[in-house]
C-alpha positions, 0 to 999 in steps of 0.5 A: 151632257152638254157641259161634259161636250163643252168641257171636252170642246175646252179641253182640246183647244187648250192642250192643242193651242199649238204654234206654227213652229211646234206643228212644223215640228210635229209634221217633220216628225210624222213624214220622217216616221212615214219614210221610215217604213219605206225603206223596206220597199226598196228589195227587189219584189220580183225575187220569186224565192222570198215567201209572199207577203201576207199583210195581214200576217204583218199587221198582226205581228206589229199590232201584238205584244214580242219578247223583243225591238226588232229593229231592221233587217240586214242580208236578210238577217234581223236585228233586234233588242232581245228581252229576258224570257222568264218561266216558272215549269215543273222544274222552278224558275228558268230563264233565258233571253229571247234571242234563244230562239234566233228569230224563229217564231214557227216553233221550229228551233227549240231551247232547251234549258233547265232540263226543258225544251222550249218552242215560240209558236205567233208570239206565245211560248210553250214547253215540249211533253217530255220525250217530244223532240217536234212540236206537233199541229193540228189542223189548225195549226195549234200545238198539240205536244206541248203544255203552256209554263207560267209566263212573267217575261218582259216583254216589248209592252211590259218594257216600254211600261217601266221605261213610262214610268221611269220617264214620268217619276224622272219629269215629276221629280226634276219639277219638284226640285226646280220649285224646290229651288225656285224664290218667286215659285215661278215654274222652271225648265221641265216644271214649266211643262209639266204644270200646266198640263196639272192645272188642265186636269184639275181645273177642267177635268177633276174639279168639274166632274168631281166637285170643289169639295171633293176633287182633292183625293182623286187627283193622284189618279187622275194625274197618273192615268192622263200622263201614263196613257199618253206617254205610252201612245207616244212611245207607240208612234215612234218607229225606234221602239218598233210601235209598242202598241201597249195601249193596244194591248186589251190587258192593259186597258182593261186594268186601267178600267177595273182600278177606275170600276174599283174606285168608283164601287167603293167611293159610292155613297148611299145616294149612289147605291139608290140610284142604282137599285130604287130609282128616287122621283119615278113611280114603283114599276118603274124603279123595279125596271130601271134597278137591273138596267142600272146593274148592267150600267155599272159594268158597261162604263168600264168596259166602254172604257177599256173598249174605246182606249184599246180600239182607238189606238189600235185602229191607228195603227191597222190603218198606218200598217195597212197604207203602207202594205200598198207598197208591196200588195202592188208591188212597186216603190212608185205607190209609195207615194200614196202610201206615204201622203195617206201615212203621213197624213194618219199619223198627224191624227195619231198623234192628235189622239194619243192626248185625247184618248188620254183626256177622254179616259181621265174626264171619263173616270172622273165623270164616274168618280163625280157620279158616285160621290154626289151628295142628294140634293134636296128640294 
């Protein structure tokens, strides 16, 4: 454990050996993300005809997956980047863009298409029985008439995933080709970038955890993990692509940790597997004790996984939404100074957490990996 914090400890001085110039640059980005929440505070709070603002119907909004950016409101119309809604009903394939439903996500405007009608109910979308013409509730405001169509549409996560990885191929790619043409091997433009961060995880994350021998084949993985998950925290800060919270998202994490559950059982070796069902050095009672306790481990590690990177994230972005929602609990601009300092202040930490919850998941997986090829030692 202690190696593991020291590791740890290494790490982070080492991926955050900032200068003052780039956290200047780092504040100036976080205070401009801030205000730009602000802006929506200056309408005039005390028109009694708007609808009273419910903070916690706003945080969950921005927290959830959409079929769209919304990007800002003008004479109380919203505008928005729609993304294509793409069902599978009784009738085959149909598909439309979001912008069908004209922003209305009460169940009230229908689209009708390829012979069915179709209603967006908090973010879910559902098919109207035939002969229906209103979605009807019960009293607990879930639809009653309707029927739930297969759902592969892009939606603001799914999208800010392919714009990942495309950014991702598109860096690894441009570094490739710069050594490619490089002479001395000397890292280039973007490659001198990027290969660092390489040498980071496998000098103080792979070859610790795994092994000088064995590191080699977990580190496509282990790379891939480390720069998706903190390119996709990144994208989630920037108030441009409307917080796509995808790391907020528990499907998302939990994939990431099942492929790393999936590695982990099949890569383990008979050493792994004794550890697990017949303890080796302690006496028989103890090992018919300890073998269900290590069955339970076995599926903990990646739901600890798939809970720490989805909370973490996600905390961040409660606790951002919740400071500035001040503004309109109280219900005047002359908060937002509050708002803005307190913001201002988590989001500096929310972009120190988007690489480390990416480095503790990487080391994490390659802790697993370690684990589960450890040759037994003889004495």
């Amino acid at each position: 454990m202690c190696t593991f914090a020291r590791n740890l400890k290494q790490g982070i001085f080492k991926l955050y050996g900032m200068t003052l110039n780039t956290f200047k640059n780092i504040f100036f980005f976080a205070l401009c993300s801030a205000i730009s929440f602000v802006g929506y505070a200056s309408e005039d709070p005390g028109n009694k005809d708007e609808k009273e603002f419910n903070a916690k119907e706003m945080i969950l909004h921005h927290v959830k997956d959409a079929y769209g950016f919304e990007l800002i409101e003008w004479n109380n119309e919203p505008i928005s980047i729609p993304l294509p809604v793409i069902l599978w009903t009784d009738n085959g394939l149909t598909a439309f863009m979001s912008n069908a439903f004209h922003h209305d996500d009460s169940g009230h405007t229908i689209v009708q298409k390829n012979g069915g009608k179709f209603v967006k109910l908090h973010e879910k979308i559902y098919q109207l029985n035939e002969g229906e013409t209103a979605i009807s509730l019960d009293e607990e405001h879930h639809p009653t008439n309707v029927t739930k169509p297969l759902n592969f549409s892009i939606t603001r996560n799914v999208f800010m995933m392919w714009v990942s990885v495309s950014l991702i191929l598109l860096i690894f790619l441009t570094a490739a080709k710069s050594y490619k043409k490089s002479n001395d091997g000397v890292p280039k433009g973007i490659a001198g970038f990027v290969e660092p961060l390489v040498l980071f995880v496998r000098d103080e994350i792979a070859r610790p955890m795994i092994g000088e021998h064995k590191y080699k084949k977990y580190m496509p993985y282990l790379l891939t993990v480390f720069f998706f998950i903190w390119t996709n925290n990144i994208f989630g800060l920037i108030p441009i692509f409307n917080g796509a919270n995808v790391s907020g998202n528990i499907a998302f994490t939990m994939t990431l940790a099942l492929v790393t559950f999936i590695i982990t059982t099949i890569k383990g070796n008979k050493n792994y597997w004794k550890h697990i069902f017949w303890m080796p050095g302690v006496p028989v009672p103890m090992k018919v004790f300890l073998a269900p306790i290590e069955v339970i481990g076995m599926f903990v590690k990646p739901l600890s996984l798939m809970i720490r990177l989805f909370a973490n994230i996600t905390a961040g972005h409660i606790i951002i939404l919740a400071l500035m929602s001040l503004i309109f609990i109280f219900e005047t601009v002359w908060i937002s100074p509050v708002s803005i300092v307190f913001s201002l202040f988590i989001l500096i930490i929310e972009i120190i957490v988007t690489a480390i919850q990416a480095y503790i998941f990487t080391v994490l997986s390659a802790l697993y990996f370690g684990m589960a090829t450890e040759e037994e030692k003889h004495h």
